[in-house]
Kinemage of the C-alpha trace (Angstrom):
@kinemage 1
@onewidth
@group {chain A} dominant
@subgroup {mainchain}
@vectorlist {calphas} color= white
{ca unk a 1} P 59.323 131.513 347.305
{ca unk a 2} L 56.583 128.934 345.904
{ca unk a 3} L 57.261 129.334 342.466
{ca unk a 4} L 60.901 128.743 343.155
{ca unk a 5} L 60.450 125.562 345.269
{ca unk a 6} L 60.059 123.287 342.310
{ca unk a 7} L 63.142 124.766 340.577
{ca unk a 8} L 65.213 124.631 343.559
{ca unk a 9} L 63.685 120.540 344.555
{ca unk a 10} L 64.989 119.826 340.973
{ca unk a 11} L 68.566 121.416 341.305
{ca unk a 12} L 68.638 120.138 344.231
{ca unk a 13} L 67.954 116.293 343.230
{ca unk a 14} L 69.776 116.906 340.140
{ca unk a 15} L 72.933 117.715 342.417
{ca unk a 16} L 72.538 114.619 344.585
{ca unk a 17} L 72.156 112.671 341.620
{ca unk a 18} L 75.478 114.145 340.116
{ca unk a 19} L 77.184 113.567 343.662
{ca unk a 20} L 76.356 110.154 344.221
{ca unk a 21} L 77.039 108.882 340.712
{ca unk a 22} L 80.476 110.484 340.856
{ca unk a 23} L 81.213 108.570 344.434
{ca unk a 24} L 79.728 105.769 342.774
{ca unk a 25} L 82.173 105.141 339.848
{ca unk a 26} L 85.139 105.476 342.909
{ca unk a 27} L 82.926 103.388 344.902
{ca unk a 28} L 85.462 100.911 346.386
{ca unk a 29} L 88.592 104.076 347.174
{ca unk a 30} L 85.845 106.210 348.995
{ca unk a 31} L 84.723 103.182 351.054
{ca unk a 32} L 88.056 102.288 351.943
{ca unk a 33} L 88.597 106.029 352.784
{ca unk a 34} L 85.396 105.932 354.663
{ca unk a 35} L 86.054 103.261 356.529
{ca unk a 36} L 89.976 104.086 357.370
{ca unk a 37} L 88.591 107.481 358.792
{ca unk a 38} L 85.735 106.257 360.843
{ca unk a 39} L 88.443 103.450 362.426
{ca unk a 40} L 91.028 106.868 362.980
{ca unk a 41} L 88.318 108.710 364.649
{ca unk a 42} L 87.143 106.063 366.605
{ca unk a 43} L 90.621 105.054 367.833
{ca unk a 44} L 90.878 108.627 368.978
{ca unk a 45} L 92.610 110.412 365.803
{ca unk a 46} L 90.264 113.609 366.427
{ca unk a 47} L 88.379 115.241 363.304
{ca unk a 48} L 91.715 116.569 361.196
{ca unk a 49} L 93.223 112.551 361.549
{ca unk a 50} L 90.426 110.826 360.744
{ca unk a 51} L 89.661 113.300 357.534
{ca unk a 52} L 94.083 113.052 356.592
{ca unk a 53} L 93.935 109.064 357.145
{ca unk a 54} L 90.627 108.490 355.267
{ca unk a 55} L 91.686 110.731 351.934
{ca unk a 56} L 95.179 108.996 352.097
{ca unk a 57} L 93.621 105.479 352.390
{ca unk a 58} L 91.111 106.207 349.704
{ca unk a 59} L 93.643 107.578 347.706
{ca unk a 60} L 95.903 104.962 348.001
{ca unk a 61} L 93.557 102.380 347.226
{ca unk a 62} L 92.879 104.143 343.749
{ca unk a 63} L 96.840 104.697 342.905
{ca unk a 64} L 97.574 100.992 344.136
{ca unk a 65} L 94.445 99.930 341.908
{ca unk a 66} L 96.034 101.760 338.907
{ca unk a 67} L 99.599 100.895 339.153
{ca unk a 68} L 98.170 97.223 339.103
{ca unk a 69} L 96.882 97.480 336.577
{ca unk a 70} L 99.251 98.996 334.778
{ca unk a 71} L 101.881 97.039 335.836
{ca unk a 72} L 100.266 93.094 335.495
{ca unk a 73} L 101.179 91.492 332.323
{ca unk a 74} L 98.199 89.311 332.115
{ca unk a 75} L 94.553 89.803 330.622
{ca unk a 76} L 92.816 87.566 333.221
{ca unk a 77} L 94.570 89.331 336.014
{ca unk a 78} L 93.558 92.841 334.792
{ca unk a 79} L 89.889 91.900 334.367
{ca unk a 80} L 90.175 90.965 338.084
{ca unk a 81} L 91.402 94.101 339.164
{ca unk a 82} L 89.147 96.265 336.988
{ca unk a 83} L 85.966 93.920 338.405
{ca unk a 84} L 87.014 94.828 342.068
{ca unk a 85} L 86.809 98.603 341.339
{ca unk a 86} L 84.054 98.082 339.209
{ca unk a 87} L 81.467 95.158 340.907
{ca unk a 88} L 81.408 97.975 343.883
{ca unk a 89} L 80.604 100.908 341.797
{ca unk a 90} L 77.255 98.590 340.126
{ca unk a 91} L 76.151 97.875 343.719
{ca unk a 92} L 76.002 101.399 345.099
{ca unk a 93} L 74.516 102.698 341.351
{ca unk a 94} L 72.011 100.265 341.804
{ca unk a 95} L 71.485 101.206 345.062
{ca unk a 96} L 71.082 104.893 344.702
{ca unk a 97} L 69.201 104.421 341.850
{ca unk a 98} L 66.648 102.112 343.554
{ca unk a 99} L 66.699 104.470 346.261
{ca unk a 100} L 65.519 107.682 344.091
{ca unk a 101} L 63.143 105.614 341.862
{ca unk a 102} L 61.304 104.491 345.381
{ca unk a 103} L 60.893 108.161 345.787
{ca unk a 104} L 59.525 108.776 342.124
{ca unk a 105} L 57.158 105.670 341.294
{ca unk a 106} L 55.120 103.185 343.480
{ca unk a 107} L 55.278 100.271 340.697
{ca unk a 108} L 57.953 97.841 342.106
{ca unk a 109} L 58.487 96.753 338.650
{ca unk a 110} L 59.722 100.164 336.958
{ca unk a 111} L 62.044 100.618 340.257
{ca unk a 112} L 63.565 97.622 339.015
{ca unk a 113} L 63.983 98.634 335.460
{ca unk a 114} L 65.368 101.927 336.280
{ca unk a 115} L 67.657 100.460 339.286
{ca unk a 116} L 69.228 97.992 336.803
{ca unk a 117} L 69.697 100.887 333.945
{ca unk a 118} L 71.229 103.067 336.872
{ca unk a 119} L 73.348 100.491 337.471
{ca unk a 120} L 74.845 99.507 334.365
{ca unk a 121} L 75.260 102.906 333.495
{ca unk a 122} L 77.776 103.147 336.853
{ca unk a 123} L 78.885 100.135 336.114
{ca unk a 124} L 80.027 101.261 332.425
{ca unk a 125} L 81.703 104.637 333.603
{ca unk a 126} L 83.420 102.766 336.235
{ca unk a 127} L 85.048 100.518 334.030
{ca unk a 128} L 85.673 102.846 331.543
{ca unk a 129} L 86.928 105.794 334.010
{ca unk a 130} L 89.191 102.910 335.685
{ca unk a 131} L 90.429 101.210 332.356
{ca unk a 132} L 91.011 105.170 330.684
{ca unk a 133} L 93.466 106.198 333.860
{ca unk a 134} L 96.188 103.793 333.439
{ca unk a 135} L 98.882 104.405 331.613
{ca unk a 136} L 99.220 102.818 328.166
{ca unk a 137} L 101.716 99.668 328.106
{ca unk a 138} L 104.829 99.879 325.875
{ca unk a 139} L 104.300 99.896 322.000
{ca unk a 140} L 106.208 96.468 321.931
{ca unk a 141} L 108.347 98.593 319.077
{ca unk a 142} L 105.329 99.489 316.570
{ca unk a 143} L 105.792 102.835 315.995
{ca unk a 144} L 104.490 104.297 312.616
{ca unk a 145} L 106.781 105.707 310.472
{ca unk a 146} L 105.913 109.345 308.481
């Protein structure tokens, strides 16, 4: 069992990492699901209600999101949208990223670095993980001919 420990310490960070950066990029529909749940189960929905009324709030936050911004005509509008899915997701990468580089190095400095890198990564697979889902918006009547 001690010379697995180290494998198993790895797999197992390597998992959390996975996990969180996942949740991360649908930082602001998981929240909202979150936070819909714990309100159900504190309102006296029981276990099964809180769990159905926080996965259909966090999944109606990310269809909403999505048919926004599929749906608004304007640029300026759909940077807006994609920034309040996205500003969320480079907050908790940072975040989690801080919080596992605390574990891994004493120099406050390299936390830092590492945090920010964390974060723009997130931040970049949010945007383009949010920006890839939508639907494309008609041709406007461009359609190349064979």
């Amino acid at each position: 069992m001690f010379i697995l420990a180290p494998f198993l310490l790895v797999a197992g960070i390597g998992f959390l990492c996975w996990f969180f950066f996942t949740v991360a990029v649908f930082a602001l529909p998981c929240a909202t699901g979150l936070m819909a749940a714990l309100w159900a189960f504190d309102t006296g929905a029981g276990l099964l209600g809180a769990v159905i009324i926080g996965f259909v709030a966090g999944a109606a936050t990310f269809i909403l999101g999505q048919i926004a911004f599929a749906c608004v005509p304007w640029a300026w509008l759909r940077l807006l949208i994609v920034l309040l899915y996205t500003v969320p997701a480079i907050i908790m990468g940072y975040s989690t990223t801080h919080g596992i580089a605390q574990m891994m190095m004493p120099s406050a400095a390299w936390q830092f670095f590492f945090s920010v890198i964390g974060a723009s990564a997130v931040g970049i697979t949010a945007f383009i993980r949010f920006t890839a889902v939508a639907p494309p918006g008609p041709s406007g009547g461009n359609i190349a001919r064979v």
